[in-house]
N, C-alpha and C positions, 0 to 999 in steps of 0.2 A: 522596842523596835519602832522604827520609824515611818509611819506609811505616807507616801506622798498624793499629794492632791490628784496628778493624773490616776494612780494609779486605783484610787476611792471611784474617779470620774468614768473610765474603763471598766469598773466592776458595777458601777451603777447603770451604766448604758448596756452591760452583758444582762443583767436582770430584767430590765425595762425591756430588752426584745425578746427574752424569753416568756417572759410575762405575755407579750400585744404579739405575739405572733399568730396567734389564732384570729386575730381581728384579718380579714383579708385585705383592706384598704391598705393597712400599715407595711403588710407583708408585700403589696405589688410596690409600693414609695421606696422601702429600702432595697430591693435587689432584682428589678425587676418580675420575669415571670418566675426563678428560680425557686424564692421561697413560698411561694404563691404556689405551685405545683406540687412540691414534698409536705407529706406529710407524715414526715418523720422527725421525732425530737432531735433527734441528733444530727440530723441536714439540718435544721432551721437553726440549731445553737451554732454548726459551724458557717455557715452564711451568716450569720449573725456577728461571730467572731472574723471573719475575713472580708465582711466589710470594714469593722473598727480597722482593723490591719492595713486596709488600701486606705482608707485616710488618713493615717496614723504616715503613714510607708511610701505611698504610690507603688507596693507591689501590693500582690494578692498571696495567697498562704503558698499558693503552686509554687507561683515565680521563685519564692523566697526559697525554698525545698529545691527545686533546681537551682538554683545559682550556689547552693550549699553541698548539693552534691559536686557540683562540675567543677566547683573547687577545688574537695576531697581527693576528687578521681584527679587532677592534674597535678596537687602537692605528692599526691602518692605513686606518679607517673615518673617524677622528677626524680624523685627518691631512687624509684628501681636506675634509675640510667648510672 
């Protein structure tokens, strides 16, 4: 199996902010007050991950999750007619 550089570079940058997230300087630089406020592992992994996502993207995890559903709901709207 072949693993490509992005995707080494996306799993190095997932670690590195799971790691520095308790530094609070780090934590206001990437996301605002957002990760700066939770102090939950699993807020700060997925802010963490949906920031990669908005540069990656220009959406954010929401956007993309909507526009995925309103899809679904229109291919499957079309279907009933």
């Amino acid at each position: 199996m072949k693993i490509n550089k992005l995707m080494i570079n996306k799993l190095i940058m997932i670690v590195i902010i799971l790691m520095t997230t308790g530094c609070s300087e780090f934590a206001l630089l990437t996301s605002g007050t957002s990760v700066a406020v939770s102090q939950n592992v699993y807020a700060k992994a997925y802010s963490g991950i949906d920031i990669l996502t908005i540069m990656q993207t220009k959406k954010d995890i929401k956007e993309h999750l909507y526009d995925t559903i309103k899809t679904h709901t229109n291919e499957t709207n079309q279907r009933k007619k």
